[in-house]
C-alpha positions in Angstrom: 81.4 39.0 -8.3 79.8 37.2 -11.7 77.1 35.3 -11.2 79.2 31.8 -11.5 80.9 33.4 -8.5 78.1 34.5 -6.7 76.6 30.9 -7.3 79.7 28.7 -5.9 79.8 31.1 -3.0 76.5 30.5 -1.9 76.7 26.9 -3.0 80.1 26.4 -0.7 78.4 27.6 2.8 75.8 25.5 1.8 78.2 22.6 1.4 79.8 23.2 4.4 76.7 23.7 6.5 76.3 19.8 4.9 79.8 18.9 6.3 79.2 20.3 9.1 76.2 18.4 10.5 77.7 15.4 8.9 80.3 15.0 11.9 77.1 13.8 13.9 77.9 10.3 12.1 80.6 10.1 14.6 78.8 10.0 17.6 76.8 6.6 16.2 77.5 3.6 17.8 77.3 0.7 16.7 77.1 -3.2 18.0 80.2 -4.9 16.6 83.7 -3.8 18.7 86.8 -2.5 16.8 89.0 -5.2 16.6 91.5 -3.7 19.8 88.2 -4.7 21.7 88.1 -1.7 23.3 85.0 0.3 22.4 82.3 -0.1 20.3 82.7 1.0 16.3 81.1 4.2 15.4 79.7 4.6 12.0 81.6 7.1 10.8 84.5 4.8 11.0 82.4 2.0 9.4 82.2 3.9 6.4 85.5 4.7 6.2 86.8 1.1 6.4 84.3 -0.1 4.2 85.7 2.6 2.1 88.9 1.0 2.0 87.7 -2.9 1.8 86.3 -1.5 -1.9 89.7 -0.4 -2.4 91.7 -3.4 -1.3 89.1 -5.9 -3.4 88.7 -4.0 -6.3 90.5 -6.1 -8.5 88.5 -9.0 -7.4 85.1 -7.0 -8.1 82.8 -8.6 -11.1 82.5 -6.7 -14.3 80.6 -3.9 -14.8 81.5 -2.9 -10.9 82.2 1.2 -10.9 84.5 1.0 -8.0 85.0 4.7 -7.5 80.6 4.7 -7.3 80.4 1.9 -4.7 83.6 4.1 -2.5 81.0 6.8 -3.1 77.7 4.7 -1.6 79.5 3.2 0.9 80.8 7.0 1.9 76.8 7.9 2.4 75.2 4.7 3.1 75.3 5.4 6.9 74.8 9.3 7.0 70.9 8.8 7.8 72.2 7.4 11.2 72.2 10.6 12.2 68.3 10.5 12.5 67.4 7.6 12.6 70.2 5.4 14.2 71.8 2.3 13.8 69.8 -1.1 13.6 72.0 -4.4 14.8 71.0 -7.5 12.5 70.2 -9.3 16.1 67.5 -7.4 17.4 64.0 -7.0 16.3 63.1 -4.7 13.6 60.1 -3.0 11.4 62.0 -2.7 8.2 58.7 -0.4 6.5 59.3 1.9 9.5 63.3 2.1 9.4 62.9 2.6 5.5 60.3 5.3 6.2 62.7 6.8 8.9 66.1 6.7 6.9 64.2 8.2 3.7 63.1 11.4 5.8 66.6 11.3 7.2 68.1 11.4 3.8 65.7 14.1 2.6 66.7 16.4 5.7 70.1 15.8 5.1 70.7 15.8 1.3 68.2 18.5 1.4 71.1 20.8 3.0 73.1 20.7 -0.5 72.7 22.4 -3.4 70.2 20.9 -5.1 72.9 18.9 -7.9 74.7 18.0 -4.8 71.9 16.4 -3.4 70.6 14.3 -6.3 73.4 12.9 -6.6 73.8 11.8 -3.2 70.4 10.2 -3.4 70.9 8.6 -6.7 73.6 7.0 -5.0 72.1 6.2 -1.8 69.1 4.6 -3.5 71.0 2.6 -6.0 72.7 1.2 -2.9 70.0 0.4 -1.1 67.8 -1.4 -4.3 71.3 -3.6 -4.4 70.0 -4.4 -8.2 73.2 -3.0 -10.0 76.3 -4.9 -10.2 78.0 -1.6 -8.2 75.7 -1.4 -6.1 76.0 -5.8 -5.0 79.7 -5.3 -4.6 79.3 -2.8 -2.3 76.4 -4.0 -0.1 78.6 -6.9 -0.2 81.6 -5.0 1.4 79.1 -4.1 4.2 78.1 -7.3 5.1 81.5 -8.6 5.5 83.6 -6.4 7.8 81.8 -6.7 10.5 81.8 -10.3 10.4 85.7 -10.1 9.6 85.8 -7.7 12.4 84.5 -9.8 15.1 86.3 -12.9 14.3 89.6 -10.5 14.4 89.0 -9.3 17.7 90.0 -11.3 20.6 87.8 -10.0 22.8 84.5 -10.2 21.2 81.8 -11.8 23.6 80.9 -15.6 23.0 77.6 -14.2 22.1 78.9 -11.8 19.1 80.7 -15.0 17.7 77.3 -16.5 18.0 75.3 -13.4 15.8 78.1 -14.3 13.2 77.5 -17.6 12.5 73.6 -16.9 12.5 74.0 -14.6 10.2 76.6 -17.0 8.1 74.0 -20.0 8.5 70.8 -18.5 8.6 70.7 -14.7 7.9 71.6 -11.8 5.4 75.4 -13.3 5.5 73.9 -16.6 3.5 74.1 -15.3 0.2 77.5 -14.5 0.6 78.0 -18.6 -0.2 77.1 -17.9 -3.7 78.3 -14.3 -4.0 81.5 -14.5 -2.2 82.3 -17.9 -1.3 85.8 -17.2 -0.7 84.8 -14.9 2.6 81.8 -17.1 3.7 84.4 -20.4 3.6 86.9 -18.2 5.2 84.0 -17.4 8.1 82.8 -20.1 8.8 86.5 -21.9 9.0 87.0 -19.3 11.8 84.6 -20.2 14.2 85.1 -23.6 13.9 88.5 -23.1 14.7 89.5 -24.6 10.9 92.1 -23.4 9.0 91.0 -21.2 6.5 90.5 -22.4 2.6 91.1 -19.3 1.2 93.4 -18.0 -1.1 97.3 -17.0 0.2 96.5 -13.6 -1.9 92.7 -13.5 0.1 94.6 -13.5 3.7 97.1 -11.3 2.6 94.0 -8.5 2.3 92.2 -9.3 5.1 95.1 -9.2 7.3 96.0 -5.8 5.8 92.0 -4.8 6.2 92.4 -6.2 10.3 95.9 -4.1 11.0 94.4 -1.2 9.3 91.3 -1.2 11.9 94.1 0.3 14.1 93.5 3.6 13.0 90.3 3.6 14.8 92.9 4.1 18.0 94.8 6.6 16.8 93.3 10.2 18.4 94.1 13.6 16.6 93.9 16.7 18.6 90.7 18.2 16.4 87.9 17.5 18.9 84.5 16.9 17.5 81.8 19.6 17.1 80.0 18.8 19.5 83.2 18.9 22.0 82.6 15.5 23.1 85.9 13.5 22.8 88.8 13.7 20.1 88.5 12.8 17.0 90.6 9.3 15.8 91.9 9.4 12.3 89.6 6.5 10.7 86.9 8.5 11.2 88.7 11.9 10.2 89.7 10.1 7.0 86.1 9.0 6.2 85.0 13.2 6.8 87.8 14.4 5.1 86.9 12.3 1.8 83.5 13.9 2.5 85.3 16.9 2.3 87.0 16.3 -0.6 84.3 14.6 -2.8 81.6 18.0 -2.2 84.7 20.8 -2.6 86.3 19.4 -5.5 84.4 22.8 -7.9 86.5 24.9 -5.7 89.9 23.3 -6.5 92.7 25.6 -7.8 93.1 23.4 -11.3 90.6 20.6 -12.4 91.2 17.2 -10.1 90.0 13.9 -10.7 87.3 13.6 -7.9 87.4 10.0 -7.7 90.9 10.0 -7.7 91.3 12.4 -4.3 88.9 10.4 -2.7 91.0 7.6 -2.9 94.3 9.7 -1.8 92.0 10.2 1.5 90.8 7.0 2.2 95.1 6.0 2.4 96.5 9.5 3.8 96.7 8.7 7.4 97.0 4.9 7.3 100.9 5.3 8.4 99.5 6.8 11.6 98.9 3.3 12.9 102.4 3.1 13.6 103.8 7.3 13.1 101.3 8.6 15.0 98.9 11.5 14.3 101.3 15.1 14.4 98.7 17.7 15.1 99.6 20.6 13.1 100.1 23.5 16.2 102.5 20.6 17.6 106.0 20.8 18.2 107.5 18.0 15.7 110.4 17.1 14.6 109.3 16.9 10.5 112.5 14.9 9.7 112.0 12.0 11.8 108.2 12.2 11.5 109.5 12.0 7.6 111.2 8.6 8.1 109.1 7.3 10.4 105.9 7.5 8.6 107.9 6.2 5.3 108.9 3.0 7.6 105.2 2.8 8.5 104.3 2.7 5.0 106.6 0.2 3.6 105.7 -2.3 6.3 101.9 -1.7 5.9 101.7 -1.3 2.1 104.1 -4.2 2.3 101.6 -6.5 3.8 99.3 -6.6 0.0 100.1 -8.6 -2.9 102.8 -6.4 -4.7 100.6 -5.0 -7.5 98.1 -4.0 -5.1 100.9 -2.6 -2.3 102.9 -0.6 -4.7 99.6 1.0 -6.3 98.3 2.3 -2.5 102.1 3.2 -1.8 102.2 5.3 -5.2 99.0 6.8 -4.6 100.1 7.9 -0.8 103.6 9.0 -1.8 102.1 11.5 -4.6 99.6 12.7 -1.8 102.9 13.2 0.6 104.5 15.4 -2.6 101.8 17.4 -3.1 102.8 18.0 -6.8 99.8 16.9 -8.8 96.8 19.0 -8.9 94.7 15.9 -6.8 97.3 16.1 -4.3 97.5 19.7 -3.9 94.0 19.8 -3.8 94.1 16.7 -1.4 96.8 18.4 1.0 94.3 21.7 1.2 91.4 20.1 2.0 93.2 18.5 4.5 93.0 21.4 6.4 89.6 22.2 5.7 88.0 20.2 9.1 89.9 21.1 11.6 89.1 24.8 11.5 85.3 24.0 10.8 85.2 21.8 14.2 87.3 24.4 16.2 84.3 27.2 14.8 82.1 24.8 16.8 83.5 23.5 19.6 84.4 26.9 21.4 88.3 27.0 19.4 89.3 23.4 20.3 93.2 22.6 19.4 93.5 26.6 18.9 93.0 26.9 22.6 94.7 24.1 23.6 98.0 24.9 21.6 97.7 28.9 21.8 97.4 29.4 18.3 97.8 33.1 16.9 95.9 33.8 13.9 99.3 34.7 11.5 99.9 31.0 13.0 97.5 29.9 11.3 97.2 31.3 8.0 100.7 29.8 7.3 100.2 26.1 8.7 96.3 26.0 7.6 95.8 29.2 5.4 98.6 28.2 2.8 97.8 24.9 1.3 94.0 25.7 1.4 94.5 28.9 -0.4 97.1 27.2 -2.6 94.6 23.8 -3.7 91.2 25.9 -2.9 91.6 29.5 -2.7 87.8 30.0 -2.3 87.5 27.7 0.1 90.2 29.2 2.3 88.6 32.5 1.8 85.5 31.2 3.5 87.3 29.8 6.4 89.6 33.2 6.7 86.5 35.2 6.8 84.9 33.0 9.5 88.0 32.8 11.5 88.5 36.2 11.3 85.1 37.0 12.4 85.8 34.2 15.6 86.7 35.7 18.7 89.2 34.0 19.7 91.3 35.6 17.5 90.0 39.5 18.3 93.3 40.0 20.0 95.8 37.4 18.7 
């Protein structure tokens, strides 16, 4: 191997061993429900549809606003969770010791990358979290809206949520939003009054797109989590997977447009809402799962001001063609987390769906090794070395 090689190598288990403990972020709960009411939101899938909210408003974001870098914070801003949890803006806090907490969080963490990698991510999370630069105000602006939009969407939020909302509309963090974004405060504040909203036709149209799309959160692949706690639901999956996608983009087959997969992964799975998840060891019938998903994507994409629809429908239709170098590189790494959870969690949807190992190499092995050869390489040796596969 040259020494580029042998540098990537080490720099890829590295990564990985980064991804790896990242899937923690799922197990963080949080206060605020998912809009079906049914559970709690995790942070993990926070990030993810905060992710998306900077996609759906970034034509309404002030100039000077990096879009891709505020996708990027808002990807990370939660990832020191892990350590030191959430905090719910209704409870008591000390904000020097939650600071001091999530900066040793974010040094354990970051410190897992190579060390580019990890400057980066905490250039990124610091420039979030000082909320100075124009980037990083649109995106902390993101975060203090959908949780607020969340709650009022859900129809089975307690009296008492409604009641944290308009504190924090009247009295707390949510205030400055008056100035900032007066468009989502008025549109709050109209909604627990039980007033019609006075925001813009185009404004609905979003946020009604942004509430539909919190469906994903209910949509359960067969990929359990590392820890082997539950199954994974595809919000959350799409929030790892641009993870994924953001950190392995050195190993792609042809140069890619970081920024521009990230994006592809943040819409990938939206038509799941309505298709359904197809776990890849499944028995499917492709052709209908074809149509289907196509029908899921013309209503949902169809629910945006056209500009805005036909762009994400674009985007998700050259992702589905896997013809450009992004979306080869997209469809590969889109492969990449389900074998790296089924390493930890004892084999996972390999056990459950008797997978052999030449099974694998041509549903997961061919598009990695086709859109990132060295990262299926990695994987192939690990799997190989699994025992699960000694005699399959």
């Amino acid at each position: 191997m040259t020494a580029l090689a042998d540098t990537l190598s080490a720099a890829l288990n590295d990564r990985l061993t980064f991804l790896n403990e990242a899937d923690k972020l799922k197990s963080i709960s949080r206060a605020n429900l998912i809009i079906s009411g049914q559970r709690q939101e995790n942070s993990a899938e926070h990030s993810w549809h905060l992710m998306l909210y900077a996609l759906v408003f970034a034509d309404h974001a002030a100039a000077g606003v990096d879009v891709d870098r505020a996708i990027s914070m808002l990807m990370l801003h939660d990832l020191v969770e892990i350590e030191a949890g959430d905090h719910p803006i209704h409870l008591a806090h000390d904000p020097a010791a939650i600071a001091e907490a999530e900066h040793r969080a974010a040094d354990r963490l970051f410190g897992l990358l190579p060390t580019a990698d990890a400057l980066r991510f905490h250039a990124l999370r610091d420039e979030f979290e000082a909320g100075t630069s124009a980037t990083a105000a649109f995106a902390r602006r993101l975060d203090i809206a959908q949780p607020i939009l969340q709650t009022l969407a859900c129809p089975l939020a307690p009296d008492w949520h409604r009641d944290v909302v308009r504190e924090n509309l009247t009295t707390g963090r949510a205030v400055r939003l008056s100035a900032e974004w007066p468009e989502m405060h008025g549109h709050g504040l109209a909604l627990l009054d039980g007033q019609p909203s006075p925001a813009s036709d185009d404004f609905l149209a979003r946020i009604a797109f942004l509430s539909t799309a919190c469906g994903l959160k209910s949509v359960d692949r067969a990929t359990r989590l590392h820890d082997n706690s539950r199954c994974e639901n595809s919000a959350e999956h799409c929030w790892h997977i641009a993870l994924h996608a953001d950190l392995l983009a050195d190993y792609a087959s042809a140069p890619v447009n970081r920024a521009k997969v990230v994006r592809m992964m943040i819409l990938h799975d939206l038509v799941e809402i309505w298709a359904g998840d197809t776990p890849i060891h499944g028995t499917v019938d492709h052709a209908a799962q074809a149509a289907a998903e196509q029908a899921a994507a013309d209503r949902l994409f169809g629910m945006l001001p056209a500009p805005l629809g036909h762009r994400f429908m674009a985007l998700w239709q050259e992702f589905e063609a896997a013809q450009t170098p992004e979306a080869i590189y997209a469809k590969a790494i889109d492969r990449t987390s389900a074998p790296l959870a089924n390493l930890a969690n004892g084999g996972g949807s390999w056990v459950d769906y008797s997978v052999s190992y030449d099974q694998l190499v041509t549903r997961v092995g061919t598009p990695v090794r086709r859109g990132a050869p060295a990262v299926w390489a990695e994987l192939d040796r690990r799997i190989r070395a699994y025992p699960f596969f000694a005699n399959r």
